[in-house]
C-alpha positions, 0 to 999 in steps of 0.5 A: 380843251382836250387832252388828246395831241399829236405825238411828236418825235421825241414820244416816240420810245412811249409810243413804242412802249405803248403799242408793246402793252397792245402787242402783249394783250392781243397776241400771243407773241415773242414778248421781246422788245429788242425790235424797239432799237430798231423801230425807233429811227422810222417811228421818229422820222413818221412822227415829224411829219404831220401832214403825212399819211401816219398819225398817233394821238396820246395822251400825257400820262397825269401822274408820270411827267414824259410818260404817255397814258394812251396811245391810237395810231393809225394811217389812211391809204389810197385803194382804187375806188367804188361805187360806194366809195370812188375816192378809195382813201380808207383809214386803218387803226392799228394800234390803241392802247392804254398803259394799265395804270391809266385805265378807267380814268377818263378824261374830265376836260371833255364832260360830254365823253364822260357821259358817254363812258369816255376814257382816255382810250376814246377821246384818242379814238374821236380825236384819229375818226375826226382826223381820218374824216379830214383826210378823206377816208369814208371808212375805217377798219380796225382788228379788235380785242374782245375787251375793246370791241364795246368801245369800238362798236360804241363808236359805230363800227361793225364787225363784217367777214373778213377774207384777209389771206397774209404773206409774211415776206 
């Protein structure tokens, strides 16, 4: 039985708290949090549809009741195909995280992920791969922080040149 689950609507302020602890490790950014108000009706509506596009895996936090102990979410979006990849359905983490009191635990449901160094962060991350895989997407990308490019790479991914130009709008 696994500890990983679908998170609902009413996670949302943890999911946003969550993806705030991922924010506050990878950039060095306005540690704010008054976007969360903000946020939070979007967040809600995304989380109510589980046949959409968008999905956050967590899980319960073992010591703190309503509390989430980590977090990965991602969504898939069409990009016209390729020859390696005609359907063009690619997956995109964009954000995992593990509320620091949580970390190193694993998760003893799931013996063989424990042999293979899981945590709480990687029973999330097999539970998003296999939901990306039902899906469709034959790939999936992600931005990685040093501290988590071992689980990534763990997991099979590979760094690769990027020449992601941005537009803020």
């Amino acid at each position: 039985m696994s500890v990983v689950r679908r998170a609902l609507p009413g996670d949302a302020e943890e999911v946003l708290r969550l993806r705030q602890i991922m924010i506050d490790s990878v950039f060095a950014s306005d540690p704010s949090v008054a976007w969360h108000g903000e946020s939070l009706p979007t967040l809600r509506a995304e989380l109510g549809e589980p046949d959409g596009d968008f999905a956050a895996l967590v899980v319960d936090h073992p010591e703190r009741p309503g509390a989430l102990a980590c977090l990965a979410a991602g969504t898939v979006d069409y990009r016209i195909g390729k020859a390696a990849d005609p359907r063009g359905m690619v997956g995109f983490v964009f954000s995992v995280a593990t509320d620091p009191d949580a970390r190193r635990w694993g998760y003893p449901l799931l013996e063989r992920s424990r042999e293979l160094g899981g945590g709480y962060a990687r029973a999330c991350m097999n539970t998003l791969l296999e939901w990306f895989r039902e899906r469709g997407a034959r790939r999936v990308q992600l931005t990685a922080s040093p501290e988590a490019e071992p689980l990534y790479v763990s997991l099979g991914f590979r760094p690769k040149p990027n020449p992601l130009l941005e537009l803020a709008l």
